[in-house]
C-alpha positions as CSV (number, residue, x, y, z in Angstrom):
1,X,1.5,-14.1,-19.8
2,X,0.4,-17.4,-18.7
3,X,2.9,-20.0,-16.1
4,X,4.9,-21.3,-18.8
5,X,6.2,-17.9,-19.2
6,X,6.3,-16.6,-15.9
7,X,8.5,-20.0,-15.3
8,X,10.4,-19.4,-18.0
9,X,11.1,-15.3,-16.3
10,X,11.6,-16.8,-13.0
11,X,14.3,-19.6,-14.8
12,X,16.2,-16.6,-16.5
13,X,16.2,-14.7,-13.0
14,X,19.4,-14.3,-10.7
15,X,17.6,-12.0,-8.3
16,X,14.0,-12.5,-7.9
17,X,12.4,-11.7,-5.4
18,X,8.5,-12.2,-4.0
19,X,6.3,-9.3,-2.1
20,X,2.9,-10.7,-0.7
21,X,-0.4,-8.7,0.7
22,X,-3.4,-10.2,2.9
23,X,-4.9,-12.2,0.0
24,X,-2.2,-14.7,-0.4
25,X,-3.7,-16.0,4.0
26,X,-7.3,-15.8,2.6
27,X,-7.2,-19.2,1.8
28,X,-5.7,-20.1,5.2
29,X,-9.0,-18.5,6.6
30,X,-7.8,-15.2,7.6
31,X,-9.5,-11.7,6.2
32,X,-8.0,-9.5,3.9
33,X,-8.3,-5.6,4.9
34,X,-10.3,-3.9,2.4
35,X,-12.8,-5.6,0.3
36,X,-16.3,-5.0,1.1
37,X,-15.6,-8.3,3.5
38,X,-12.7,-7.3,4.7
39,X,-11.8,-6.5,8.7
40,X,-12.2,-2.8,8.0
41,X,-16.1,-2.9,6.3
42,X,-18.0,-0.7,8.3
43,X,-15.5,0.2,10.6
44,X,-12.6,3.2,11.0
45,X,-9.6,0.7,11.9
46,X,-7.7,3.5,12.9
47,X,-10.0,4.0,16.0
48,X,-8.9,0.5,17.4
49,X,-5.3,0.0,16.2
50,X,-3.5,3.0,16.4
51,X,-0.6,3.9,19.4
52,X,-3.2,7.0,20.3
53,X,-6.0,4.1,20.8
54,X,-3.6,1.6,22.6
55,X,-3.0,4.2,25.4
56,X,-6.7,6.0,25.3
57,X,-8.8,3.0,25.4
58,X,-6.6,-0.2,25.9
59,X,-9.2,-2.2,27.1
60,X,-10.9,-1.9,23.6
61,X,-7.7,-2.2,22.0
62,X,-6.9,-5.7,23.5
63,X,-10.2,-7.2,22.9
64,X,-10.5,-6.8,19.3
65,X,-6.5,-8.1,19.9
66,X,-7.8,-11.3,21.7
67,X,-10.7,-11.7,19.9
68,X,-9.1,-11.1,16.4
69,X,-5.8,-11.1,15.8
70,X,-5.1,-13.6,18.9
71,X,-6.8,-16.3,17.0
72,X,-4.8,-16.1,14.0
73,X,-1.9,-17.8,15.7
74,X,-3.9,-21.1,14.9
75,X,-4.0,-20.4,11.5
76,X,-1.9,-22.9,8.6
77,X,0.1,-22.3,5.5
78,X,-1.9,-22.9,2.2
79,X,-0.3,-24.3,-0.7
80,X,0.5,-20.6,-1.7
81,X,2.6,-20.6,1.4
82,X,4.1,-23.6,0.7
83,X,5.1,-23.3,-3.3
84,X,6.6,-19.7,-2.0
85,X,9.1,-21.4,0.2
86,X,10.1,-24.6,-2.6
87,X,10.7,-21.7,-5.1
88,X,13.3,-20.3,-2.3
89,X,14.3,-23.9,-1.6
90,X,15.3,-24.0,-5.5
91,X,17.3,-21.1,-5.4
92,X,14.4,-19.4,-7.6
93,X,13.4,-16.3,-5.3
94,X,15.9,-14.2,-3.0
95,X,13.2,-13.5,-0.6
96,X,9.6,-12.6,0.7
97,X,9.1,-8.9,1.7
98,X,5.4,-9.1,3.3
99,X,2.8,-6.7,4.9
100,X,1.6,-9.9,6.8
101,X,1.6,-10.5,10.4
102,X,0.8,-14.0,9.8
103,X,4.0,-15.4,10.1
104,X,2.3,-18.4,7.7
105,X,5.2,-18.0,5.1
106,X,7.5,-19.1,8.0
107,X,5.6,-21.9,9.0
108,X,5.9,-22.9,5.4
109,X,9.2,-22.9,5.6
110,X,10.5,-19.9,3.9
111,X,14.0,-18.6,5.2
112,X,14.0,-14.8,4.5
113,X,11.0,-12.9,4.8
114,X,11.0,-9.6,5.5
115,X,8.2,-8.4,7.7
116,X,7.3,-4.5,6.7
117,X,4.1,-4.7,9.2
118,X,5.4,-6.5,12.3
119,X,4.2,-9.7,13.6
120,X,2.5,-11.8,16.3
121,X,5.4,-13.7,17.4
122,X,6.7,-11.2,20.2
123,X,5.3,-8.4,21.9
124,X,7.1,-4.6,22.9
125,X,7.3,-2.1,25.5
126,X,6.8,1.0,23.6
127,X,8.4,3.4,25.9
128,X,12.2,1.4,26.8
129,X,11.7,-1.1,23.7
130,X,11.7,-4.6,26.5
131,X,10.6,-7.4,24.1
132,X,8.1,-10.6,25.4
133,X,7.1,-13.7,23.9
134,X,3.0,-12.8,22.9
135,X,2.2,-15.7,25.6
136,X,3.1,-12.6,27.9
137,X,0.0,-10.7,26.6
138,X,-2.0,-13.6,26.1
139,X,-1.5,-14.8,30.3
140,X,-1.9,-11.1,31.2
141,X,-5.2,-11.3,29.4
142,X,-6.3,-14.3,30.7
143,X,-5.8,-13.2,34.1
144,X,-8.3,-10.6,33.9
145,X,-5.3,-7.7,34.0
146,X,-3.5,-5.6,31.1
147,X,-0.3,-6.2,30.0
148,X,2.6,-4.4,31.7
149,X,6.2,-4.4,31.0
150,X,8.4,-5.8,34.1
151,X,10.9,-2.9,34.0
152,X,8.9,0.4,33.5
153,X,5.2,-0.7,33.8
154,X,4.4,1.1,30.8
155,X,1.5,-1.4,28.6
156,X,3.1,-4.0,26.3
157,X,1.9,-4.2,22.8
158,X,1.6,-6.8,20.2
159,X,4.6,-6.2,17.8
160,X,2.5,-5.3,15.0
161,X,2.8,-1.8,13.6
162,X,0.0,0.3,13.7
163,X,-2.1,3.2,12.5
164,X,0.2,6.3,13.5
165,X,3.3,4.6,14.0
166,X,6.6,4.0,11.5
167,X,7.4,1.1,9.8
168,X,10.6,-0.7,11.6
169,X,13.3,0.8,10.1
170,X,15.5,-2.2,9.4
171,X,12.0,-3.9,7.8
172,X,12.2,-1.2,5.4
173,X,15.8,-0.6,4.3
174,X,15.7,-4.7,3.8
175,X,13.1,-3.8,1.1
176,X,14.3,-1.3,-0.4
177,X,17.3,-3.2,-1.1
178,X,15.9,-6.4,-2.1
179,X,13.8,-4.4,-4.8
180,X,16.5,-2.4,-5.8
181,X,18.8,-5.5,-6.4
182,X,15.8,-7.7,-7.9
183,X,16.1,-8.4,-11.7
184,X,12.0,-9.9,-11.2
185,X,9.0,-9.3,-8.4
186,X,6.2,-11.0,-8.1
187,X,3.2,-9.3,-6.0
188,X,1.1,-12.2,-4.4
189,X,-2.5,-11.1,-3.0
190,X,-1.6,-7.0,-2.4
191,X,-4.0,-5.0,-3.1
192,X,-1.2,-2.1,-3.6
193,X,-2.7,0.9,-2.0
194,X,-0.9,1.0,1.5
195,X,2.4,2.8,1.3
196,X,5.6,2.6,1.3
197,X,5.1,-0.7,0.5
198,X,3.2,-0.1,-2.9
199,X,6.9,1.7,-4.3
200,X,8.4,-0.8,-4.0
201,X,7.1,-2.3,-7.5
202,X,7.4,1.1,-8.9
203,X,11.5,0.9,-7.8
204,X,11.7,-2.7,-10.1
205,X,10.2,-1.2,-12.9
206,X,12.3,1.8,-12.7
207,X,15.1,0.1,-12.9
208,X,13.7,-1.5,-16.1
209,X,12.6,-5.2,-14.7
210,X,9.5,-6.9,-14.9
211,X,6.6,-7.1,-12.4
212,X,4.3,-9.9,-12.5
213,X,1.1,-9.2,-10.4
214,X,-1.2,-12.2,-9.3
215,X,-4.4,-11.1,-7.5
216,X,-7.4,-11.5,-8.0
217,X,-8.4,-7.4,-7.4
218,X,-7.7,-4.2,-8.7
219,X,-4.5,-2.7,-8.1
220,X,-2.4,0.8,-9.3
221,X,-0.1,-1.5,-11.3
222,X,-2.5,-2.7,-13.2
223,X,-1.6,-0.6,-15.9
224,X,2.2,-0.7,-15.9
225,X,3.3,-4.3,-14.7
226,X,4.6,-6.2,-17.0
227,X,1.6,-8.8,-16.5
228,X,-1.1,-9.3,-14.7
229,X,-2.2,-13.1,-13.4
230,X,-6.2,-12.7,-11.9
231,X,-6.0,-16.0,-10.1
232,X,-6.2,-17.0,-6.6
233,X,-2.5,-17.4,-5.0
234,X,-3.6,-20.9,-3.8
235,X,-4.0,-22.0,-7.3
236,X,-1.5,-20.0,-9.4
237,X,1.6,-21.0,-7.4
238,X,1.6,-24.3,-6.9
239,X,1.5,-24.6,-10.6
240,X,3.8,-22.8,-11.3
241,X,5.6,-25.2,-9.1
242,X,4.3,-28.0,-11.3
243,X,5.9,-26.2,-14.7
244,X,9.1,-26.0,-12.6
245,X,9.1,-29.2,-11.8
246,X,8.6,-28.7,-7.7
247,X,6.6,-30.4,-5.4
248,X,6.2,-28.4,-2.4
249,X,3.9,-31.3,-0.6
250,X,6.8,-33.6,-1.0
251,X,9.7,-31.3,-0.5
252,X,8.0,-30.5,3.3
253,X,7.3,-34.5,3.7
């Protein structure tokens, strides 16, 4: 399948709708999770971001915050980002279910994104659920002191979801019921191994729609998508754009 087609799939669609993984922020400078480059090479990432690491060694757990994740807050949307949110603009794709915590397809300006993993926005009191702006870690931190919550003193935690704890509940029904409903999905830059997420494909085939994949690794899909695009997100979407006749660049001017 090359663009023209994929245009002509996303022209025909009522009800498409647009899952994205870590490679679609590579370009905006940020790491994917699993390639031999990735944040986790070398390293067990369940020993720093897990709920049983937050409360054993917190001190470890909030400097790989502030001197990792922290830092992402600076990063931009790439034209990926950008040609995601024109295609919403023109009424082409329902929605972006992510497993980002980048909150770049936002800053793009798409409208409903649906965050599986969390984000960096906010923080949250595990224990009675208070929720803080993340400049509430971030001044805690810079004071030399953890953050605590105001009402029970338990710590505070970046609102990201980690190792041994659930995905957010409504995160996930929102999913399931975008792919359910979607008569197309396109996977952007998902390396498909991390479930639930990685059903959701499986639930628009199922129902007997196509699944375009565009990465440029390996994924379980591979096999059974309807096609597979091996191009870097940055790239492949804004022309598709182009075929459409979008302009992301302008439409944001």
């Amino acid at each position: 399948m090359d663009l023209d087609a994929l245009a002509a799939l996303l022209r025909r669609s009522r009800r498409a709708v647009v899952m994205t993984g870590a490679g679609i922020s590579t370009e905006s400078g940020l790491p994917d999770f699993r390639s031999p480059t990735g944040l986790w090479s070398g390293t067990n990432p369940a020993e720093i971001l897990s709920l049983r690491a937050f409360y054993s060694d917190p001190e470890r757990f909030f400097r790989f915050y502030r001197d990792t994740l922290a830092p992402w807050r600076n990063a931009r949307p790439n034209a990926a980002h950008r040609a995601l949110a024109a295609l919403e603009r023109a009424g082409l794709i329902r929605a972006v279910i992510t497993q980002n915590i980048d909150s770049l397809h936002q800053a793009a300006g798409s409208q409903r994104v649906i965050e599986l993993h969390g984000n960096l926005r906010q923080a949250t009191c595990p224990r009675c659920g208070k929720f803080y702006p993340i400049v509430a870690v971030d001044d805690a931190l810079a004071a030399g002191r953890l953050p605590r919550c105001a009402d029970c003193s338990d710590l505070i935690k970046p609102d990201v979801v980690l190792f041994d704890e659930n995905l957010p509940e409504r995160a996930v029904a929102d999913a399931i019921a975008e792919a359910d409903a979607a008569d197309l999905m396109l996977v952007v830059g998902s390396s498909l191994t991390v479930g639930p997420a990685n059903q959701l494909p499986g639930l628009v085939l199922a129902n007997g729609h196509p699944v375009v994949l565009i990465n440029l690794g390996p994924t379980m899909y591979d096999q059974t998508a309807t096609a597979v695009l091996a191009a870097p997100a940055g790239q492949a979407l804004p022309r598709l754009c182009a075929v459409l006749g979008l302009n992301p660049r302008s439409e944001l001017a």
